[in-house]
TIPADO-412708 format. One record per residue (C-alpha): residue number from 0; residue in one letter; z, y, x. Coordinates in steps of 0.02 Angstrom, whole numbers. Layout:
<recs>
 num residu     zz     yy     xx
 NUM      A      Z      Y      X
...
</recs>
This chain:
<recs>
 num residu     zz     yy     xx
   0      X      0      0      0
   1      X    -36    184     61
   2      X     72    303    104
   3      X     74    486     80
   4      X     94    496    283
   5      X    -56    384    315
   6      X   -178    468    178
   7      X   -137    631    269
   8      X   -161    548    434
   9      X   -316    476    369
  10      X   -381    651    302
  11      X   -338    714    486
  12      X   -434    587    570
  13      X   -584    623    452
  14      X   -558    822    483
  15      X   -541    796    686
  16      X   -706    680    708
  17      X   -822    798    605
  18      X   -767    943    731
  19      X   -801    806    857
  20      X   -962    758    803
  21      X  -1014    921    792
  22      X   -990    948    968
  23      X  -1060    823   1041
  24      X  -1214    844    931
  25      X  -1219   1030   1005
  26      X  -1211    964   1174
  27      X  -1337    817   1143
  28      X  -1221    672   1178
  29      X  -1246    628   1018
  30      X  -1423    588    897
  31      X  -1406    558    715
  32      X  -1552    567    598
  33      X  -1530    668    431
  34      X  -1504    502    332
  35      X  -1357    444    434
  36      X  -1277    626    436
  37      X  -1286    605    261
  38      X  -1211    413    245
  39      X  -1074    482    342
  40      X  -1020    649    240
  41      X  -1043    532     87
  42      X   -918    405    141
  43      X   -794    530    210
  44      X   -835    633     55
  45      X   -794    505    -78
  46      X   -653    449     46
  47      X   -582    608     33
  48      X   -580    637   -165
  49      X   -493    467   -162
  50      X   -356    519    -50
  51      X   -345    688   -136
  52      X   -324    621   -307
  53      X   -178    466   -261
  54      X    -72    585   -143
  55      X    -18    756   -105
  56      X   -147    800     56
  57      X   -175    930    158
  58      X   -368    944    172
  59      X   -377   1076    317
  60      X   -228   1182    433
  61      X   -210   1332    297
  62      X   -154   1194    182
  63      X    -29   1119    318
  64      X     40   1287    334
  65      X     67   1314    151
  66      X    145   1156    142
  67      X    271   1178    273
  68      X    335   1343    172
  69      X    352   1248     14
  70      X    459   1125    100
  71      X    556   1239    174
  72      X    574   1339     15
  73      X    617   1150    -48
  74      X    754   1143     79
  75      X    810   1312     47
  76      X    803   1280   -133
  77      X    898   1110   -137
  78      X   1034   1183    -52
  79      X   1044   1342   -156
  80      X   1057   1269   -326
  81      X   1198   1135   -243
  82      X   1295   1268   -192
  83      X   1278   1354   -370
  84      X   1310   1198   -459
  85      X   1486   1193   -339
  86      X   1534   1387   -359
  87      X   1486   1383   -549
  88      X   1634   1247   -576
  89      X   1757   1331   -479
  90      X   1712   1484   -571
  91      X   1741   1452   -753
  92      X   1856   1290   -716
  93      X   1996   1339   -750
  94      X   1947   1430   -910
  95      X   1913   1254  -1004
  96      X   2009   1103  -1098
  97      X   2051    947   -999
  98      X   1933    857  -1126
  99      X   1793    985  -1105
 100      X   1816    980   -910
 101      X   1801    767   -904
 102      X   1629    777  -1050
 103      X   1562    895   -914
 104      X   1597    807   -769
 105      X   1554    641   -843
 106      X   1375    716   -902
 107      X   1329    822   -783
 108      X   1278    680   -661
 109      X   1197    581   -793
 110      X   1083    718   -882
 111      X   1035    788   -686
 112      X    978    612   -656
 113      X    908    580   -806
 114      X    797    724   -763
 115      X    760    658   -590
 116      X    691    517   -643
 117      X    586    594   -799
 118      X    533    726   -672
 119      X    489    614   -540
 120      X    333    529   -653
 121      X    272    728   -679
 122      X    288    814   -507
 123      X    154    720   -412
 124      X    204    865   -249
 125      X    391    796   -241
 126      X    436    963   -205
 127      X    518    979   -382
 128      X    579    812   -389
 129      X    699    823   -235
 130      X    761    988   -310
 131      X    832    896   -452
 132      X    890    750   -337
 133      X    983    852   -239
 134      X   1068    944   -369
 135      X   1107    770   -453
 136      X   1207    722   -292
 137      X   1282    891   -283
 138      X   1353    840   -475
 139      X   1403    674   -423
 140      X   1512    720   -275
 141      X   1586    841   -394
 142      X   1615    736   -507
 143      X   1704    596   -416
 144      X   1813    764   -311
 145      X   1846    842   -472
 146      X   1900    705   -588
 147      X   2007    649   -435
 148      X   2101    802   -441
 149      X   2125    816   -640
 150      X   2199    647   -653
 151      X   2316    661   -492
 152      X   2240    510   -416
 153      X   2265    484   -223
 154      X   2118    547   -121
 155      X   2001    364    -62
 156      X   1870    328     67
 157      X   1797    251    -67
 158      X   1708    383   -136
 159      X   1634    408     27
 160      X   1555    236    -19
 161      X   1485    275   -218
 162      X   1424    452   -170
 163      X   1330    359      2
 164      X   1254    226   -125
 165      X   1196    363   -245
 166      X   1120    476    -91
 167      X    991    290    -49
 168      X    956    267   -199
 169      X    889    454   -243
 170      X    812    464    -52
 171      X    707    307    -85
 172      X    660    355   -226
 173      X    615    544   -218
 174      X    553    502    -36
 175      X    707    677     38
 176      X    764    630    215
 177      X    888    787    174
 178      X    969    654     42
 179      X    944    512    166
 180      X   1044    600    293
 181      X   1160    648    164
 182      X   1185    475    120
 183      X   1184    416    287
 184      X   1345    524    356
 185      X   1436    472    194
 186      X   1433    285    268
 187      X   1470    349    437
 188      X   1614    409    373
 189      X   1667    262    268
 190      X   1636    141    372
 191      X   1749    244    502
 192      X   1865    259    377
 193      X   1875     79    328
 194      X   1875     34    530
 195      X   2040    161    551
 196      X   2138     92    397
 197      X   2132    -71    457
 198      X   2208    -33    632
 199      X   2351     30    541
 200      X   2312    233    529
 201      X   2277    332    342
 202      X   2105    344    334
 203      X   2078    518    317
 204      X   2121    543    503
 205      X   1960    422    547
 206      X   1903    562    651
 207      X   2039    535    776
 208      X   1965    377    834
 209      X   1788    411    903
 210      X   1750    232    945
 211      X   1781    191    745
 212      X   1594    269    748
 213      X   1517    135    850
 214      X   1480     -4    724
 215      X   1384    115    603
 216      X   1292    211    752
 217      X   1222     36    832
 218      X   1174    -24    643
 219      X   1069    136    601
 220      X    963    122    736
 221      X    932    -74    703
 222      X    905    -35    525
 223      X    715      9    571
 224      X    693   -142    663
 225      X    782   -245    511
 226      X    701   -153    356
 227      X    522    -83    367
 228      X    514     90    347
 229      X    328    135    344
 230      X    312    177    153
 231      X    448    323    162
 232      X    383    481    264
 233      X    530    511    445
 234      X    657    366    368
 235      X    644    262    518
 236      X    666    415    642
 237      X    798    482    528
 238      X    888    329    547
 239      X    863    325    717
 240      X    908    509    755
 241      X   1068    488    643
 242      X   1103    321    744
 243      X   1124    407    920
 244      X   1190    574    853
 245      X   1346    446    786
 246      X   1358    362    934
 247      X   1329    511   1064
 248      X   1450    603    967
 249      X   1583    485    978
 250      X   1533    456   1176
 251      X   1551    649   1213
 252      X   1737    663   1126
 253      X   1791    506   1234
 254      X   1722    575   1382
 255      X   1824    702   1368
 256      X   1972    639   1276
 257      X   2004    469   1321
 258      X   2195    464   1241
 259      X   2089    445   1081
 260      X   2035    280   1142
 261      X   2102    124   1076
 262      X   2076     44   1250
 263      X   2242     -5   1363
 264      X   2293    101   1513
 265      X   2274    272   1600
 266      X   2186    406   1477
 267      X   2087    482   1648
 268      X   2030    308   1681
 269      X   1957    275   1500
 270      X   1868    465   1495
 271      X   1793    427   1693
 272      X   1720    246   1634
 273      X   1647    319   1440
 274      X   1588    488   1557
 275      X   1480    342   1665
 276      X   1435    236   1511
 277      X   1386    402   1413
 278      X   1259    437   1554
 279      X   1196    264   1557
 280      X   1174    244   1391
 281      X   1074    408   1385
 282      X    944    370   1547
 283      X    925    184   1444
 284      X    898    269   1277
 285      X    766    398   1371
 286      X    671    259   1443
 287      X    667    155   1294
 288      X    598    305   1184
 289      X    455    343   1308
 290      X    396    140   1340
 291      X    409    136   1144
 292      X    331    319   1105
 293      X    487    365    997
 294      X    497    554   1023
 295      X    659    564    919
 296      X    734    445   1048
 297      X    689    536   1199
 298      X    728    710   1125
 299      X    905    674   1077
 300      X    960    551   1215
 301      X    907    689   1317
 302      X    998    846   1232
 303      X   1162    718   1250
 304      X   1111    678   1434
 305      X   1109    855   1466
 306      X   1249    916   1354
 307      X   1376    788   1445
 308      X   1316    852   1603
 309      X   1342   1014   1579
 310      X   1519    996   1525
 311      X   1551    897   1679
 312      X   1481   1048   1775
 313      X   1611   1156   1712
 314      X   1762   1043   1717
 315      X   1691   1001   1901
 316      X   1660   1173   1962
 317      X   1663   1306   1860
 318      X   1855   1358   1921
 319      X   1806   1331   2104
 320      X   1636   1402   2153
 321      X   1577   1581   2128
 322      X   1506   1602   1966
 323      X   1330   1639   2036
 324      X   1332   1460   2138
 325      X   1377   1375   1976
 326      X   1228   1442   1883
 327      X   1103   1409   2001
 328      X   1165   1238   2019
 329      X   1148   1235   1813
 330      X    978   1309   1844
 331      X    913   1195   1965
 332      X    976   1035   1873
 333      X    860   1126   1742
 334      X    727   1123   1858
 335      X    765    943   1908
 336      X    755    871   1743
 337      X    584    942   1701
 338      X    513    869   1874
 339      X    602    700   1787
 340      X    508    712   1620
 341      X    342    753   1676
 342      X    356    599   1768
 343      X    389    504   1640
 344      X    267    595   1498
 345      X    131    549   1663
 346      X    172    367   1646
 347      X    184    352   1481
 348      X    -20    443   1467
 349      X    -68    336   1606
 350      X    -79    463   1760
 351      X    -61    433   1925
 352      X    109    471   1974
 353      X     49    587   2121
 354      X    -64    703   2044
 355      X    -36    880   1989
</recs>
């Protein structure tokens, strides 16, 4: 089945090789009669009204452009109307009857995804569509907070779990990576959460144990390798992305902090050894990302490879050298790590290694 990504990919391919053949017709590497000119524009013609008429294409760059506002303004828009839906409560809550409070809470979520769904047969753009979705898990987290706090009832990391569930199934089905992240740190968090109230701590503090982080970091980035994620547009790099953030994240507080380990023995110790495997893990995740062409891999391993280096600069010797000396030493590691990269963006296009 085709994707929305591969009939734009396709429509790119078909803009790309007319500019081509044009070229090379100018330059007389190339010598089609009239009748096979025409075959061609035909297919790609007919090719083209297909594409345009199953998905949501961009035929040409103005179109790309216009496209990338309205998903933007999406973005913007999703956001907006959350944050309305969660001011508009606070504002008049108080003003209303226990019953009336519990009818709206309790309908709110179900008439916003009602909606969703009706709207999602109607807005073939999406733009629209993940609007409502988002608002619709705006109401829901609400919902669960709200009715929490009405009936008294102790604060649980399960919600973290419903309000997660909700955010997949709306992402899948509206095709939002903003949901799918949304959804995505909700499980982070529960799963944390579960991980710290089984050693014994209330699970609100989850954040006190960085390496509670690792199990749901390593399973988001094998959930691409697990679950095909080709018919949903940036899932499998969101996962990914989202994957090392968590575990990066947790690798930079216990570099730092290693009393918040769970590990035995000297707190200096633990930071030195997670400071080494931080750095390891990073130059692995690099050079995994460029063999497998995963620019979401390279790009963040390499913002956390350079982050944690940069804080060990200035716990190193930022109170000992003149503050000149340290930034040239910043600004040369700079210079270092782009000599590093072009290496590896040579291999990776097939260059020799000693060329300019």
């Amino acid at each position: 089945m085709t994707t929305r990504a591969e009939a734009q990919a396709r429509i790119d391919q078909i803009r790309v090789f007319r500019k081509e053949l044009e070229q090379l017709r100018a330059q007389g590497v190339v010598t089609l009669t009239e009748e096979q000119l025409r075959a061609v524009d035909a297919h790609h013609a007919a090719l083209e009204r297909d594409l345009k008429s199953g998905f949501d294409v961009d035929p040409d760059a103005r179109s790309k452009q216009l496209s990338l506002g309205m998903r933007i303004a999406s973005f913007l828009g999703a956001l907006s109307l959350a944050a309305s839906v969660f001011f508009f409560f606070y504002r008049f809550w108080g003003r209303l009857e226990t019953g009336v409070q519990v009818a709206i809470l309790l309908s709110a979520p179900l008439i916003t995804f009602a909606f969703t769904v009706w709207l999602r047969a109607r807005d073939p753009t999406g733009y629209f569509v993940k609007l409502a979705a988002m608002v619709s898990f705006a109401c829901f987290v609400l919902d669960l907070s709200m009715l929490g706090q009405i009936f008294n009832i102790t604060p649980s990391d399960k919600a973290l779990l419903a309000w997660g569930a909700l955010g997949f199934v709306l992402a899948y089905d509206v095709d939002s990576r903003l949901l799918l992240s949304a959804a995505i740190i909700c499980i982070v968090c529960f799963v944390a959460a579960r991980l710290d109230t089984w050693s014994g701590m209330y699970w609100i503090y989850f954040g006190e144990r960085p390496e509670n982080f690792f199990p749901a970091a390593i399973a988001l980035v094998l959930v691409p390798r697990i679950a095909d994620q080709r018919r949903f547009d940036g899932f499998a790099a969101t996962y990914r992305v989202w994957g090392l953030v968590t575990l990066f994240g947790a690798l930079l507080v216990l570099a730092n902090w290693g009393q918040a380990s769970y590990l035995p023995g000297d707190p200096d110790t633990i930071k030195y050894n997670y400071q080494a495997a931080g750095f390891a893990i990073a130059a692995t995740a690099i050079a995994y990302g460029v063999r497998q062409g995963l620019p979401e891999v390279v790009n963040t391993s390499v913002t956390f490879f350079v982050i944690l280096l940069y804080t060990k600069f200035y716990d190193w010797w930022w109170e000992v050298m003149p503050k000149y000396l340290f930034f040239l030493v910043v600004g040369l590691t700079a210079v270092l790590f782009l000599f590093v990269l072009r290496r590896l963006r040579r291999v990776r296009l097939g260059h020799p290694t000693g060329s300019a």
